[in-house]
Structures are given as structure tokens and as C-alpha cells.
GUSE-521376 format. One record per residue (C-alpha): residue in three letters; z negated, x, y negated. Coordinates in nm, 2 decimals. Each point is the difference from the previous one (the first is absolute). Example, Ala and Ser with C-alpha at 12.3 -4.5 7.8 and 13.67 -1.06 7.14 Angstrom:
<atoms>
[atom ALA; [-0.78; 1.23; 0.45]] [atom SER; [0.07; 0.14; -0.34]] 
</atoms>
This chain:
<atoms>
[atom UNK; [0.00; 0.00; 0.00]] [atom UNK; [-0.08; 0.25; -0.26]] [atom UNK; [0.35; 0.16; 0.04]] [atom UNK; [0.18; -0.30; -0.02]] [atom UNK; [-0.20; -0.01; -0.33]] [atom UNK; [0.07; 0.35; -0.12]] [atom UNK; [0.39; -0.10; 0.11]] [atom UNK; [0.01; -0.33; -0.24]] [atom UNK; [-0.15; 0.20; -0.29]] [atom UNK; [0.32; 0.09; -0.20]] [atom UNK; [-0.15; 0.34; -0.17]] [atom UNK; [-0.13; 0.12; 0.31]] [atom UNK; [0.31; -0.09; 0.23]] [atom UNK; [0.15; 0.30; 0.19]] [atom UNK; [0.35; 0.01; -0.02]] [atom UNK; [0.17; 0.02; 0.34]] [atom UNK; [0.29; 0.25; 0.08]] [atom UNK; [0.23; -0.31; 0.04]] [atom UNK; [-0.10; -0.14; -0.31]] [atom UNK; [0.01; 0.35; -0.16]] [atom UNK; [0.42; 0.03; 0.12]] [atom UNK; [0.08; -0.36; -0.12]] [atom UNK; [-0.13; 0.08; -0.33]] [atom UNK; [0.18; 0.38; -0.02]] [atom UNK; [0.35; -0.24; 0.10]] [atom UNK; [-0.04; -0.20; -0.24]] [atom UNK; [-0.05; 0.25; -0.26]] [atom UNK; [0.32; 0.20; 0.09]] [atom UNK; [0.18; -0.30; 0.01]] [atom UNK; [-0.08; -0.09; -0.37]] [atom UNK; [0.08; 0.38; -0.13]] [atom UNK; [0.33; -0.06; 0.23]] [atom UNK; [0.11; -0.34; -0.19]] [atom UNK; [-0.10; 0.20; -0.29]] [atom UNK; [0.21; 0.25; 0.07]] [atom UNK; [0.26; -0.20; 0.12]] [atom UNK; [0.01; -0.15; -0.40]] [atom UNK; [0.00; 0.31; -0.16]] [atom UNK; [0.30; 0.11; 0.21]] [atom UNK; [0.22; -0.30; -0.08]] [atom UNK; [-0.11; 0.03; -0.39]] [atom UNK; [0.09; 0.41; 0.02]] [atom UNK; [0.34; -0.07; 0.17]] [atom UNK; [0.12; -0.33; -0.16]] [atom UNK; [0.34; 0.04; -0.15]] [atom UNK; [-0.13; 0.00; -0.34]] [atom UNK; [0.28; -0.19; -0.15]] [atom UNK; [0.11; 0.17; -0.41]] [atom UNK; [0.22; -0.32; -0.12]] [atom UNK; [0.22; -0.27; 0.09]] [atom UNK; [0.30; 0.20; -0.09]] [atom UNK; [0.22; -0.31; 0.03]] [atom UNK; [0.05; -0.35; 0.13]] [atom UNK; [0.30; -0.10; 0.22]] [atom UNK; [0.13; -0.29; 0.19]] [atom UNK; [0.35; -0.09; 0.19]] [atom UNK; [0.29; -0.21; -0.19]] [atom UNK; [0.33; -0.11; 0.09]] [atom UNK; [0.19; 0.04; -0.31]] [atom UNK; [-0.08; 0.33; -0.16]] [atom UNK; [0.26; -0.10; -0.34]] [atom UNK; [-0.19; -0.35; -0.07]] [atom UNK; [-0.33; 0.14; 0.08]] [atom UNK; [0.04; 0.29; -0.23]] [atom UNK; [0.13; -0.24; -0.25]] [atom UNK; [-0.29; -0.25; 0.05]] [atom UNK; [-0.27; 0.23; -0.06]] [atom UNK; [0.19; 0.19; -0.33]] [atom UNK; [0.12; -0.30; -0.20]] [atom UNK; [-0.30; -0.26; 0.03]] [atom UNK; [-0.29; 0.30; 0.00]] [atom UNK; [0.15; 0.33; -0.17]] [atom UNK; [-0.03; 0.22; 0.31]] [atom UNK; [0.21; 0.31; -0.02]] [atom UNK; [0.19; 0.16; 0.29]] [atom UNK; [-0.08; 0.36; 0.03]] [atom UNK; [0.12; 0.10; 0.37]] [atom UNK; [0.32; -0.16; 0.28]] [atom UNK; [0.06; 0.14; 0.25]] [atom UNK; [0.11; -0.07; 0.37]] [atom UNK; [-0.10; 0.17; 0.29]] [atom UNK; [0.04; 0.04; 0.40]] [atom UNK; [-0.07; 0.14; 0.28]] [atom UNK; [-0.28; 0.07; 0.28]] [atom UNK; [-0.26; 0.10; -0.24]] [atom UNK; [0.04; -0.30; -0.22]] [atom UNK; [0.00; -0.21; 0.36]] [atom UNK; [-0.38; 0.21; 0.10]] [atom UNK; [-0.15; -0.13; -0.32]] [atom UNK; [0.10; -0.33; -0.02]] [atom UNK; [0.02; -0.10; 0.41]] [atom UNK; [0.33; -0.17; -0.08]] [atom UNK; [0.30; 0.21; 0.27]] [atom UNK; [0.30; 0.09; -0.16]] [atom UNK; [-0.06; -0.11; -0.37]] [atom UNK; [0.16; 0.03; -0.30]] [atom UNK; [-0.17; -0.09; -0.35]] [atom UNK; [0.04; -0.04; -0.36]] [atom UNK; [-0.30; 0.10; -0.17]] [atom UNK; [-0.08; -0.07; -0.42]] [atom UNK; [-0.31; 0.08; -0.15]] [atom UNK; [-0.07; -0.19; -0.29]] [atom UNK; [-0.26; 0.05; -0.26]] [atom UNK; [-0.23; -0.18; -0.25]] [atom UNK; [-0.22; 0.20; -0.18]] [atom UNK; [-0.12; 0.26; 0.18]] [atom UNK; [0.02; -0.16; 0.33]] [atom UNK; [0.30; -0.04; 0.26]] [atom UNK; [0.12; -0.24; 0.24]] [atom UNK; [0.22; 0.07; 0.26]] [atom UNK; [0.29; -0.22; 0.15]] [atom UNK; [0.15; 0.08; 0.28]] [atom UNK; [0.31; -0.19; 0.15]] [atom UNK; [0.06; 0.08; 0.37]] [atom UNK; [0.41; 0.01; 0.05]] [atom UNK; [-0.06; 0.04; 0.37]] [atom UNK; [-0.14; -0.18; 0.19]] [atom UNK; [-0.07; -0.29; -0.18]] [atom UNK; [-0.34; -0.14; -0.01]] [atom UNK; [-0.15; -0.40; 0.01]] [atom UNK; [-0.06; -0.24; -0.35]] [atom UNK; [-0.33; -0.05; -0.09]] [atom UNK; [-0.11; -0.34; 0.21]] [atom UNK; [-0.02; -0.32; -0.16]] [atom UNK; [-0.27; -0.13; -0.17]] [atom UNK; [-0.17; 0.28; 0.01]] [atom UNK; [-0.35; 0.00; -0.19]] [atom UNK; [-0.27; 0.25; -0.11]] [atom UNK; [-0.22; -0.07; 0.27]] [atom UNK; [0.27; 0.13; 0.27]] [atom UNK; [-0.09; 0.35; 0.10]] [atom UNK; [0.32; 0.14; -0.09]] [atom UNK; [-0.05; -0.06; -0.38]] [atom UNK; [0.01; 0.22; -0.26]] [atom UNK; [0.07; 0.03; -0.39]] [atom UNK; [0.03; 0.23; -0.24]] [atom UNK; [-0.19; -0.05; -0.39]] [atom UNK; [0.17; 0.00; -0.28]] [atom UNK; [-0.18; 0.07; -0.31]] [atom UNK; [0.10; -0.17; -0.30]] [atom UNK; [-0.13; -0.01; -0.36]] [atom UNK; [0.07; -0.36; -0.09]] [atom UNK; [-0.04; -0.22; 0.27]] [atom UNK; [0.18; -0.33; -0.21]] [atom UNK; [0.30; 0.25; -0.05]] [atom UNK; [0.03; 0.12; 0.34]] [atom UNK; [-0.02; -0.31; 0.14]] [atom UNK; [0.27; -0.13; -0.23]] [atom UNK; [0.17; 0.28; 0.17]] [atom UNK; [0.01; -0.16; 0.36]] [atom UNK; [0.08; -0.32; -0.16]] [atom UNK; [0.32; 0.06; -0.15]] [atom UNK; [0.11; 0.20; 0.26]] [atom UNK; [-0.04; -0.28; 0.23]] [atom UNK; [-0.23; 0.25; 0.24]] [atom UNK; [-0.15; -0.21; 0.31]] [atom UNK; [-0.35; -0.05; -0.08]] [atom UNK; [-0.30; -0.01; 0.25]] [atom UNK; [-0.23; -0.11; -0.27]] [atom UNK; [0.10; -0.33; -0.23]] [atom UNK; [-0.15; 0.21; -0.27]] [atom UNK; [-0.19; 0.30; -0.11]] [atom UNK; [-0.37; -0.05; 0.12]] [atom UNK; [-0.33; 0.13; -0.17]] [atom UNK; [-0.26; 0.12; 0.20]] [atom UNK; [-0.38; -0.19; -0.11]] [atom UNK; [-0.25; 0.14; -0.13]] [atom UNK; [-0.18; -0.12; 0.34]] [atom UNK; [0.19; 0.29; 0.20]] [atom UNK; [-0.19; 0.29; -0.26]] [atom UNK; [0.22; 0.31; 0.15]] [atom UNK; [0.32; -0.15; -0.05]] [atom UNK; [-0.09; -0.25; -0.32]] [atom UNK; [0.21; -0.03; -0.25]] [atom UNK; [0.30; 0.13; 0.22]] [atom UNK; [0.35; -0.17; -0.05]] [atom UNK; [0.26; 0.00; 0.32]] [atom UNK; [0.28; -0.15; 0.15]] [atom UNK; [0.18; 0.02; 0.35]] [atom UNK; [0.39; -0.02; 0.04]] [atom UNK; [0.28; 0.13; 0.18]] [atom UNK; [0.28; 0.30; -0.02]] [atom UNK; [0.34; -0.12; 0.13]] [atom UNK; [-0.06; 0.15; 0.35]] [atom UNK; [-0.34; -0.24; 0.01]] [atom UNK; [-0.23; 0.30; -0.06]] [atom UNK; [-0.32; -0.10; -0.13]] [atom UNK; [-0.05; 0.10; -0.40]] [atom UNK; [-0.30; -0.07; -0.26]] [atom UNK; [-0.03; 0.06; -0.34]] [atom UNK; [-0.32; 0.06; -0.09]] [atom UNK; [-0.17; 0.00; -0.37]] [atom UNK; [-0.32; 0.21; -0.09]] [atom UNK; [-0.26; -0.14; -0.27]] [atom UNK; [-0.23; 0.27; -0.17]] [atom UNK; [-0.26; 0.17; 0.23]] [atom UNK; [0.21; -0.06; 0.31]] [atom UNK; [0.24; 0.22; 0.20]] [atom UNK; [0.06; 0.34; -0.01]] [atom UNK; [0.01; 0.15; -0.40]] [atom UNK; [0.35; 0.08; 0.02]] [atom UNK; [0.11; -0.36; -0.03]] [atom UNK; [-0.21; 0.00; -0.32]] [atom UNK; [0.23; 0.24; -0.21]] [atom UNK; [0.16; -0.06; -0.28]] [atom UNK; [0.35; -0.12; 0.09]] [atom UNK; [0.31; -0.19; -0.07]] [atom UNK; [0.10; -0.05; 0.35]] [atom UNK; [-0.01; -0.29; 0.15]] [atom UNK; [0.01; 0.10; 0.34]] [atom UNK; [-0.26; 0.32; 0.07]] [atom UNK; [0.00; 0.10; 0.34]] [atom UNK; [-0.15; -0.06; 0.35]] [atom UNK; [-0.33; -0.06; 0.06]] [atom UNK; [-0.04; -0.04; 0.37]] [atom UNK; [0.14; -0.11; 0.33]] [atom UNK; [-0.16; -0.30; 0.17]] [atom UNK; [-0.02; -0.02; 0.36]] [atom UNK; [-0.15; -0.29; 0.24]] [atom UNK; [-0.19; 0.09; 0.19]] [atom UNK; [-0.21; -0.15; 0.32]] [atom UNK; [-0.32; 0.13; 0.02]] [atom UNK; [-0.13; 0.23; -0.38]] [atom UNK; [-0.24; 0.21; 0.22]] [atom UNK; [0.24; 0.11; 0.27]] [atom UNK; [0.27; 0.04; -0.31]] [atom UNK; [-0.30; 0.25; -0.18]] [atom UNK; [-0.03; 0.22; 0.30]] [atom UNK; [0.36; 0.15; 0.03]] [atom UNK; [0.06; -0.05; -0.48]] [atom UNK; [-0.34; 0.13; -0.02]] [atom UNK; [-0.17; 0.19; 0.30]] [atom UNK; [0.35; 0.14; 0.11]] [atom UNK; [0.21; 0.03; -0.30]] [atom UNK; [-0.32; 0.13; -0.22]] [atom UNK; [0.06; -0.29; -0.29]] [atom UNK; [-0.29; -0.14; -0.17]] [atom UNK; [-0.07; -0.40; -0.08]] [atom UNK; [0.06; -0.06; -0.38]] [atom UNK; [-0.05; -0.39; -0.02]] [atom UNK; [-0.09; -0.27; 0.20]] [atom UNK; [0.01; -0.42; -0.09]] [atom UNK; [0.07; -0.30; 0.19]] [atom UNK; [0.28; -0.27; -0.16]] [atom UNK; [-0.02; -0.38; 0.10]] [atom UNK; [-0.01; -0.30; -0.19]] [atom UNK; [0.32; -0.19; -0.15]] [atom UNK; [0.13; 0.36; -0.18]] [atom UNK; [0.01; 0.16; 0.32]] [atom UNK; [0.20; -0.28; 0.15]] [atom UNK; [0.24; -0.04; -0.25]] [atom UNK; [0.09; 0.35; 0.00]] [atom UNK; [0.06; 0.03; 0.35]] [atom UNK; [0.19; -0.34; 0.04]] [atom UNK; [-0.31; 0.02; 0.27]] [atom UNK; [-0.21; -0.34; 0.07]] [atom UNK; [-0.38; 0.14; 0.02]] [atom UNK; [0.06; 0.31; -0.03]] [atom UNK; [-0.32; 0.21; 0.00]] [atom UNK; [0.14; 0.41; 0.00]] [atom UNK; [-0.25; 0.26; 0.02]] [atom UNK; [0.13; 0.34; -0.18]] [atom UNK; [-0.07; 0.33; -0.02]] [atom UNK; [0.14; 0.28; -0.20]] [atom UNK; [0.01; 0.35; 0.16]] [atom UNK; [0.14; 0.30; -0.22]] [atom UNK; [0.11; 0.36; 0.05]] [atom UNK; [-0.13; 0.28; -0.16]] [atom UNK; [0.27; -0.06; -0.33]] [atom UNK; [0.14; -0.35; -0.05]] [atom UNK; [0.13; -0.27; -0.14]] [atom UNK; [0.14; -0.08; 0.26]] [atom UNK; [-0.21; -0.12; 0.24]] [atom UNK; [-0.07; -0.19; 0.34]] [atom UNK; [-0.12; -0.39; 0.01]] [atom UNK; [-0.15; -0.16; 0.33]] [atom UNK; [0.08; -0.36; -0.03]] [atom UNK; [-0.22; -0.15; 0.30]] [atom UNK; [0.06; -0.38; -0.01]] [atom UNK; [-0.30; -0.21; 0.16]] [atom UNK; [0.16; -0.32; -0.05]] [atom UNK; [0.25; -0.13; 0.06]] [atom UNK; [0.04; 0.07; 0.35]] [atom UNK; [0.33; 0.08; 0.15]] [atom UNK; [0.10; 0.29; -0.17]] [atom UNK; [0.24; 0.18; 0.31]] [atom UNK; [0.00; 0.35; 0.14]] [atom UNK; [0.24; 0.26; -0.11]] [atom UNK; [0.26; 0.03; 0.28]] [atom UNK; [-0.05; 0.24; 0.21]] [atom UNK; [0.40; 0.08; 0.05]] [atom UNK; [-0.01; 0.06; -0.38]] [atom UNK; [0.30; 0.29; -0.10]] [atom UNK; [0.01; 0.19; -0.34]] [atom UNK; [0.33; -0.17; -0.07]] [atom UNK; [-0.21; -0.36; 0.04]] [atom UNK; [0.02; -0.12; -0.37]] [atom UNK; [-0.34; -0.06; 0.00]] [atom UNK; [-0.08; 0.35; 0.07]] [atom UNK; [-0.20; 0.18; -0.30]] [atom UNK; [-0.11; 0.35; 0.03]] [atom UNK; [-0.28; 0.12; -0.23]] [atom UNK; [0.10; 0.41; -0.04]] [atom UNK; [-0.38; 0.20; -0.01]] [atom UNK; [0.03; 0.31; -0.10]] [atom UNK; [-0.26; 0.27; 0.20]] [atom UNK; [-0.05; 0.34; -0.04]] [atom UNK; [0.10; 0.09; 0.39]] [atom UNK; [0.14; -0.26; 0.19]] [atom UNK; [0.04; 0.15; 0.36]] [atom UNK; [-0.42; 0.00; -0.05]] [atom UNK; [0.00; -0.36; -0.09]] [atom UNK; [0.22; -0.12; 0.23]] [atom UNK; [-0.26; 0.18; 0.28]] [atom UNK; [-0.27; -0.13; -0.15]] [atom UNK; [0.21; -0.37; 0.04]] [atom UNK; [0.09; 0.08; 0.32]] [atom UNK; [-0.34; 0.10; 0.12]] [atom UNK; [-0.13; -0.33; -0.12]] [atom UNK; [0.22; -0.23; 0.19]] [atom UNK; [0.26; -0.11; -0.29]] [atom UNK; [0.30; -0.14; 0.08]] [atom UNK; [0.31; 0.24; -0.13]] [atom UNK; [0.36; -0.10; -0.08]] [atom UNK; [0.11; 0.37; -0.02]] [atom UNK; [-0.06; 0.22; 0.38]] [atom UNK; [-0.04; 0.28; -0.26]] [atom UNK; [-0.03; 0.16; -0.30]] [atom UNK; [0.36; 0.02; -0.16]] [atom UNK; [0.13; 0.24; -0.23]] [atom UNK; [0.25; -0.13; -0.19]] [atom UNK; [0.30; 0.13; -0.14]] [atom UNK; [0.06; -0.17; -0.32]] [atom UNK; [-0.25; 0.08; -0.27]] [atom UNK; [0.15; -0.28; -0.21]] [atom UNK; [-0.26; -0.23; 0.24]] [atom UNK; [-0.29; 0.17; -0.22]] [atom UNK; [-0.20; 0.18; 0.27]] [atom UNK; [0.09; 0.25; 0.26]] [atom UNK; [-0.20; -0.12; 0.32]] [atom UNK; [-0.09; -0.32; 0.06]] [atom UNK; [-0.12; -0.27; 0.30]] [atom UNK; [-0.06; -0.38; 0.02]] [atom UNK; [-0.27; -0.18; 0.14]] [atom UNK; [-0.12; -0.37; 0.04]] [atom UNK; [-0.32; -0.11; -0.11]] [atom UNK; [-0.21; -0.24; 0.22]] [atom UNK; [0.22; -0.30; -0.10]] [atom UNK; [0.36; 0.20; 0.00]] [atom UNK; [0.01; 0.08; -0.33]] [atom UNK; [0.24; 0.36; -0.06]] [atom UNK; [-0.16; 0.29; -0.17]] [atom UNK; [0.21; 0.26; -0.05]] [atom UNK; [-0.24; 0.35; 0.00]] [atom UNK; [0.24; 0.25; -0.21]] [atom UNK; [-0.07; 0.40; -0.13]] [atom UNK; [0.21; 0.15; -0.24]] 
</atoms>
């Protein structure tokens, strides 16, 4: 009896062998999750900027026209190129491809028209909460003037009209936006910053009408599974996070009760940047398909520029990511902007393209 006692009195208990080993376990395990984290942080891909933003079209001459008369983008690079390297990056065999970038401001957007093979139309309807959205954002400086823009230009519209964000949603209040359509069915938005929002660049004095790009929005299924290959993989940080329901919401989505969950995640330099778009209602929203080509139309590719992407695309690998490229590529045209490049899908099939100079 008096050593049962002895063994129920917790500062005098004797700790067994067993109990001893359980607890040594336990501790390595910790230090080896810890050190599991500080691996993944000291090899994530560390991504500099989003050096541009591209996506798939079918008619290269009424794109480019598109996108220079109605917003004042500028042409600064066509080319066309071919060949087996050009076929590694993008997974499409025996390609052949226009390519314009296009810039506004300082940023660039690249359109690439695939001559062979051709690709699929975006489906119709399509909506926001589909998995294979995305937009681009362009800034403007007047949103009543831009808007006027779409309107005479008889531009298809995903919004009725420009919407206001309420003072109710705090990180976004104040916020003017609206949703339409480029002639291929590519998702657009013109987007309006009041004072004390957005990044300071889109404060400077200015007679432009039309600034620049702001960010690329993606939709996305699940925002934590989303964070760990933007954030714990490709090293960018969350900037801004707000949730966007209500009649606003719906209107500019063409969405009945749509409730969308977002979450900005930057590089280390930027404009521009990356949007999650995780829609909680309404349901339906489809997958991305999984037979989904580079010459698809509604392909996008987000170009992220890294210091070394043969590391990156170990560090990718290692981790289980999905890649579009076998390899690395080198590619021969330095017209393309960088020298090395490979592209990747996100958790939901979303392309990044991982370039070096």
C-alpha cells in the first residue's frame, strides 16, 4: 500500500525506462517537424517579381488591337517561335507560336497565339467560381471615364455596371470595379483605387487614364492548400486578406450569392501581384480540366522570375508539384525575356511559369 501511495504522488513518481523513451520520441520528433519547416522556408523558391502575365488567344491582330485602342497598351516585342524547346516548356508537341508582349506602365502582358496545334474556346458560360478563372486588373484613374470606355466600345460586360465596394468590407472599402470580357472571352476588370488603398504607385500624379496592372486573380479551391505552394514553396508573403458578399459582390460577378474569400500574396517587388479568389458560395464552381493544353484559350501563365530556377524546380519537385515542363529549358530566343524557364501547376492547375534571366 505505501508504494502504490509513493507511485500516485506526482513529485515523487519515478519515471520508468519506457516512459523515459516515449518522452525522448517525442522530443525528436518535434525538433524533426521543426526542422522539417526550416528546410522548406530555407529552400522555397523565393520568388523576385511577377515578371509578366500571359494567356492563350486565337487572333493575335484583333487581340493586339483590342488591348492598344480601348486601353493604351504599347507593343514592345513579336516574335514567333518553334521547335522542341518551345514544345518542353509549354507541353504542347510540335508547336508553333506567335508571341506579343504588350505593356502598360511598367507592367507586361503577354499574348500568345498558338499557329499549331490549335487549342479549345473558353467554355460557355463560364463564371468566376469555375476553377479555371482568372483576370488580370486594370488600373485606372477615373473610373466614370474608363467605364465610358467599355461602353462605347460595345465591350461584353460581366458587370451591369461599375460596383463600389461598402464600407462594411474595411480592406477593400471604397474600392470601384467591374468585370467584362476581351474578344477571345478572357476575363478582364477594371479596377479604381480611392485614397489610402492600393499600392502608392496608383496614387501618382497622372494624366493617364489607364495605369497599369495591379494583379492577376485566380480561383482557387481551398486558400490554405493554395498558401502552401504561393507561400511555403514559392517564398511570397500574404499582403491583404477580406471577404466580399452582399449584393456588390453579386452584381459584379453576375454570381447569385456569391460569398468569395480573397487573399493577396505578393513577391518580393510588385505591382503586380497574385489574388486567391476562393468562392464559398455559390456552389458548383467546376474543376480545371485535367486534359488542359497551353494552346487551351483559357490557359494563363503567370511568368515568376527566381534567381535559380533548376533549384526551384527541385525544391517543386521534391514537394510533389505537378509540372508541365519534364525539365528545365533553355531557351533560344531572348526576345521571350528570360533565359531558362519551367511551368508548373498549382493545386488547382493553375500555370506558373518559374523563369531566370
Amino acid at each position: 500500500m505505501e508504494r502504490s501511495a509513493d507511485a500516485a504522488a506526482p513529485f515523487k513518481r519515478v519515471t520508468s525506462p519506457r516512459r523515459m523513451l516515449v518522452s525522448l520520441l517525442s522530443t525528436l520528433l518535434i525538433f524533426g517537424w521543426i526542422a522539417t519547416a526550416l528546410a522548406v522556408e530555407a529552400t522555397a523558391a523565393q520568388v523576385k517579381r511577377v515578371a509578366m502575365i500571359g494567356f492563350t488567344v486565337s487572333d493575335m491582330e484583333r487581340s493586339v488591337a483590342f488591348y492598344e485602342r480601348l486601353f493604351g497598351f504599347k507593343k514592345v516585342a513579336e516574335f514567333e517561335v518553334t521547335g522542341t524547346a518551345y514544345d518542353t516548356l509549354s507541353g504542347v508537341f510540335a508547336s508553333n507560336m506567335k508571341i506579343v508582349h504588350l505593356q502598360l506602365g511598367d507592367q507586361t502582358v503577354e499574348l500568345t497565339q498558338f499557329v499549331s496545334p490549335k487549342g479549345r474556346p473558353i467554355p460557355v458560360p463560364s463564371h468566376s467560381n469555375d476553377l479555371w478563372f482568372e483576370h488580370m486588373a486594370i488600373v485606372v484613374s477615373d473610373m466614370e471615364k474608363a467605364y465610358d470606355v467599355l461602353r462605347r466600345n460595345g465591350v461584353r460586360q460581366i458587370s451591369p455596371e461599375p460596383q463600389t465596394i461598402p464600407k462594411s468590407n474595411v480592406p477593400a472599402a471604397g474600392i470601384k470595379v467591374i468585370k467584362f470580357r476581351d474578344p477571345d472571352n478572357h476575363d478582364l476588370e477594371l479596377i479604381y483605387f480611392p485614397k489610402g488603398k492600393g499600392n502608392a504607385r496608383w496614387h501618382q500624379a497622372t494624366d493617364r487614364l489607364f495605369l497599369g496592372i495591379d494583379h492577376t486573380a485566380i480561383t482557387v479551391s481551398n486558400t490554405e492548400q493554395s498558401l502552401k505552394f504561393y507561400r511555403d514553396l514559392l517564398g511570397m508573403k500574404v499582403a491583404g486578406k477580406s471577404l466580399n458578399t452582399g449584393i456588390t459582390q453579386e452584381r459584379l460577378d453576375g454570381l447569385f450569392n456569391a460569398r468569395v474569400r480573397v487573399t493577396a500574396v505578393v513577391p518580393e517587388t510588385y505591382p503586380p501581384h497574385v489574388e486567391f479568389l476562393q468562392y464559398e458560395t455559390p456552389p458548383g464552381g467546376r474543376p480545371m480540366p485535367l486534359d488542359t493544353k497551353a494552346n487551351d484559350l483559357w490557359h494563363w501563365q503567370t511568368s515568376l522570375v527566381v534567381e535559380d530556377v533548376d533549384a526551384a524546380a527541385k525544391t517543386l519537385r521534391s514537394a510533389g508539384v505537378r509540372f508541365v515542363s519534364p525539365k528545365v529549358v533553355a531557351v533560344p530566343n531572348p526576345e521571350l525575356g528570360f533565359a531558362r524557364g519551367v511551368m508548373v501547376l498549382d493545386s488547382d492547375g493553375h500555370v506558373m511559369r518559374l523563369v531566370q534571366p
